[in-house]
N, C-alpha and C positions, 0 to 999 in steps of 0.2 A: 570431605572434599569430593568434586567431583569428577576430577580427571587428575590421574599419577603416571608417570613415566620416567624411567632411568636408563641412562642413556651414558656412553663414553665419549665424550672432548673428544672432538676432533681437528685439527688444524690446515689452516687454509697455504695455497699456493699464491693467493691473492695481495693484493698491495697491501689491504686494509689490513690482513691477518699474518704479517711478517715479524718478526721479530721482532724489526728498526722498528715499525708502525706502533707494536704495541709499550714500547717503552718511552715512545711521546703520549700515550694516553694519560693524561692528571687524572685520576678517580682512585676513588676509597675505596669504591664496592667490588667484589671480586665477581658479580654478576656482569658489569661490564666488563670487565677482563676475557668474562667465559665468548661475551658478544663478539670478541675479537678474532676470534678462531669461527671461521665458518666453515660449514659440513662439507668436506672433501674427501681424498683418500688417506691420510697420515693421523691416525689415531695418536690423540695424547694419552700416554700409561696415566695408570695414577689418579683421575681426576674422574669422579663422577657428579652428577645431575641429577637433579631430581626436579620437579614442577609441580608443584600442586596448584587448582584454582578452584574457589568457589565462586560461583556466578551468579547465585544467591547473595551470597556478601560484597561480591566485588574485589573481592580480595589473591592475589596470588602470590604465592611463594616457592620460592628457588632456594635449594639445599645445595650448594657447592661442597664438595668432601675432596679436599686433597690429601690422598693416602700417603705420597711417598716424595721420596727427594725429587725425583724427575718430575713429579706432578706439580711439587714446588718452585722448581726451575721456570717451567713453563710459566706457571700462571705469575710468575714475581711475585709470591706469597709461601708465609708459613705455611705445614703441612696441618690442617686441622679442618673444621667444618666452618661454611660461611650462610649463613640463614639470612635470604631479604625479604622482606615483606613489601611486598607494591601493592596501594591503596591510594586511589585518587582521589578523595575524599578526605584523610587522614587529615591535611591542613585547613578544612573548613569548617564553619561555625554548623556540626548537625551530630545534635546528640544521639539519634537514631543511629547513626554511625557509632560514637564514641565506645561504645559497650562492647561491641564485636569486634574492635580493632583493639581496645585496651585488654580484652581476654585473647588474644591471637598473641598480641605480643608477650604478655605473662607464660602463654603457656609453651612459648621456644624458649625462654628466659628459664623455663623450670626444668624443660629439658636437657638442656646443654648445664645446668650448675646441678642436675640432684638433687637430693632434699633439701632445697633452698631454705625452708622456713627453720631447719634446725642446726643451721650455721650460721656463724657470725660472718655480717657482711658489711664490707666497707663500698660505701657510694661515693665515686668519688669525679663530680663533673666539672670535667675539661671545660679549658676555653677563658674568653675575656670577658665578662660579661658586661663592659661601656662598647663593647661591638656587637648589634643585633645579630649578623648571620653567626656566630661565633659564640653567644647568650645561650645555647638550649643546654650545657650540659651546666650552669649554673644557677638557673633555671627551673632545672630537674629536683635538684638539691632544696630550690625554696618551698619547693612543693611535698617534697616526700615527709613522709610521718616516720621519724627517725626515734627510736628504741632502747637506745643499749644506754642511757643516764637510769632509766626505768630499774635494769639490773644492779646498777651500783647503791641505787636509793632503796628497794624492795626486793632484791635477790630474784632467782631466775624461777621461781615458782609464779613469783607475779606475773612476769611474762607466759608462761604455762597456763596458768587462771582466764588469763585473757586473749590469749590466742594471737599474742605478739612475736615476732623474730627478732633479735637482735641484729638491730642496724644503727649505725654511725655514720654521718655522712661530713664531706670537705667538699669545698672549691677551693684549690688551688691557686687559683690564675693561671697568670704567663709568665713568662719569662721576664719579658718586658717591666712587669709591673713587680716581681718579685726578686729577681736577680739568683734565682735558682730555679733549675730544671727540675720540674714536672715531677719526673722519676726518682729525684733525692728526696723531695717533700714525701711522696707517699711513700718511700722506704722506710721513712723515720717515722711515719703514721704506722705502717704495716710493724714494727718495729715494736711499740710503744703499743698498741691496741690487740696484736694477736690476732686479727680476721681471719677463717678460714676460705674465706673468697671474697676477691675485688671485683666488683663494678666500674667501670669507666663507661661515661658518657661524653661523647662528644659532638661536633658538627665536623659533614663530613664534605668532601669535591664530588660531586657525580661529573660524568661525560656528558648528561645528556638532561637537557634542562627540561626533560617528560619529567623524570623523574625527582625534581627539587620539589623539597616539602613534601613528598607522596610517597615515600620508599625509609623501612628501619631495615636495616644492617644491623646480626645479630653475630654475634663470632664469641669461640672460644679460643682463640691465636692472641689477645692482647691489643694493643693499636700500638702504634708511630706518632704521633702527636704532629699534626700538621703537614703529614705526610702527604698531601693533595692537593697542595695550594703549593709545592715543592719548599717548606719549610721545616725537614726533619726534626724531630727532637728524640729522644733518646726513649726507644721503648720500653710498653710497660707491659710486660707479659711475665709468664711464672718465672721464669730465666733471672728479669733482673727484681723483682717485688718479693720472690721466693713463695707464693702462695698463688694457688688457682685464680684467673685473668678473665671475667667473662668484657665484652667489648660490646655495646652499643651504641650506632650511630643514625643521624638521621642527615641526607648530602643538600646544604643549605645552600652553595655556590658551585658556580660552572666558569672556567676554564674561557675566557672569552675567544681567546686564539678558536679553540674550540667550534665557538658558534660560526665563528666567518668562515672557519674549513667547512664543514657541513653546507654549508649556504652556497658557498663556490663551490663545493661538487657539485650538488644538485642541481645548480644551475649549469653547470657544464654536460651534466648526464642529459641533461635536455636539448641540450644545443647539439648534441650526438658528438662532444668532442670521444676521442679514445680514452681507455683506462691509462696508459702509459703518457698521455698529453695531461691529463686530470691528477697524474701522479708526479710530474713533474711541476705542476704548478702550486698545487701544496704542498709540496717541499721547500719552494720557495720561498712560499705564502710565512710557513712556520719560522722563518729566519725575520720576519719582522719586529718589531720591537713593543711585546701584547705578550710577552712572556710571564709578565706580572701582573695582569689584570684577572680580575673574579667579578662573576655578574649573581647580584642575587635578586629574587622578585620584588615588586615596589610593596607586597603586602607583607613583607617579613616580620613587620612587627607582630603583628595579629596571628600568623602563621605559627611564630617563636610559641607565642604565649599559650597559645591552643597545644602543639603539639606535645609541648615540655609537660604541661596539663595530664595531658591523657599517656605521657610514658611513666609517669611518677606516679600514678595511679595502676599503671599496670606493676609496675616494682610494687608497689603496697599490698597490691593483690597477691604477688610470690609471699611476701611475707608475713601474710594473715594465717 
């Protein structure tokens, strides 16, 4: 990499970086979270940064570390590590790309789980898959090269001979479609199969529509299932699955309330109104009825199928 830096959270005095402000933010990624807080004088304990970019690849990544309860407080997040990857390229059709971003991803994935390749792993992608922005983590699943029938048919020397990991994979569904949560079905998987680490894949809310389709979210904290779109479901981290939670996500949709705030600031910063005239108007603004709506790009489809592509290939690569 070619530039690193660690640095302490700091918190802002500012409208944008208040508390009220950041608990209207919809997003998955704990990178925007960090965006919230702008450099002032009130240090947040607890929470450190990291930045790596290579500008060779194109590629940059943000290592979020929330060490402690207060650094949890802050950010409305478990205490653990949050790994992004931003790649503007990631959702397009160019294999020169695919290679460097498919070993970037493999190689956070190996670092946050360990000797990946000599545990048993359960894959297991979220989401509906008759709803494109909502398809990547089942998706993930059609693609991956899944292992562990190999062990019950040839024992685990064969997997040894051939330089295979023991992986199982599910889609779940929804809710909707199953009439059980998320978190019951893989308990009873975790249950029933013995994994010593889960995989969860899902689609995630970013803030900020730079980064739909160009950004993986890589976390050892678990997920919320739906958490970003303001549809809780019941998490799945070591707490409730009983077995180590690694979390990948890639943020498919945005928040539309979202884009017309952004749009009516900027246009108000230009018109030279004041920060407290621009803060009372998006206040406003947020009380309209845009509570429920999610914008995703018109190339989704192409995006999904690329993307899913090149994460299932990087999981293959952990487990070669």
């Amino acid at each position: 990499m070619d530039n690193s830096k660690d640095t302490e959270i700091k918190q802002t005095k500012a409208t944008k970086g208040s508390i009220t402000a950041l608990n209207k933010v919809r997003t998955d990624l704990a990178l925007e979270v960090r965006e919230t807080f702008k450099d002032d004088d009130v240090e947040i304990k607890g929470v450190i940064l990291k930045e790596d970019y290579d500008k060779k690849k194109n590629i940059k990544v943000t290592t979020v570390e929330i060490k402690d309860q207060k650094g949890a407080e802050a950010m409305g997040k478990p205490i653990g590590t949050y790994i992004t990857i931003e790649a503007s390229r990631l959702g397009q059709e160019d294999e020169s790309f695919h290679e460097p971003i498919t070993k970037e991803i493999a190689k956070y994935i190996k670092m946050l789980a360990g000797d990946i390749d000599r545990k048993e792993v359960l894959v297991a992608g979220l989401g509906n898959r008759e709803v494109t922005p909502d398809a990547l983590g089942p998706q993930v699943v059609n693609n991956l090269f899944v292992t562990r029938h190999f062990k019950q048919e040839f024992g685990q020397e064969f997997l040894d001979d051939h330089h295979m990991g023991n992986v199982s994979a599910i889609s779940p569904g929804v809710m909707a479609q199953t009439g059980m949560e998320t978190s019951e079905i893989l308990r009873g998987v975790v249950r029933e199969t013995m994994p010593k680490l889960v995989i969860v894949i899902d689609a995630l809310a970013a803030r900020s529509i730079t980064r739909l389709n160009k950004t993986v979210q890589i976390t050892d904290t678990g997920i919320s299932p739906g958490s970003g779109v303001g549809n809780n479901r019941k998490a799945l981290n070591k707490e409730s699955l009983g077995v180590d939670v690694i979390a990948l996500g890639v943020p498919t949709v945005v928040d539309a309330a979202t884009i017309v705030n952004d749009t009516m600031e900027q246009f108000m910063l230009g018109q030279g109104f004041s920060d407290k005239e621009i803060g009372q108007f998006t206040s406003e603004l947020a009380g309209q009825s845009m509570n429920n709506m999610f914008v995703t790009p018109k190339n989704i489809d192409e995006s999904i199928k690329r993307i899913s592509f090149t994460i299932s290939e990087a999981l293959n690569k952990c487990f070669a």
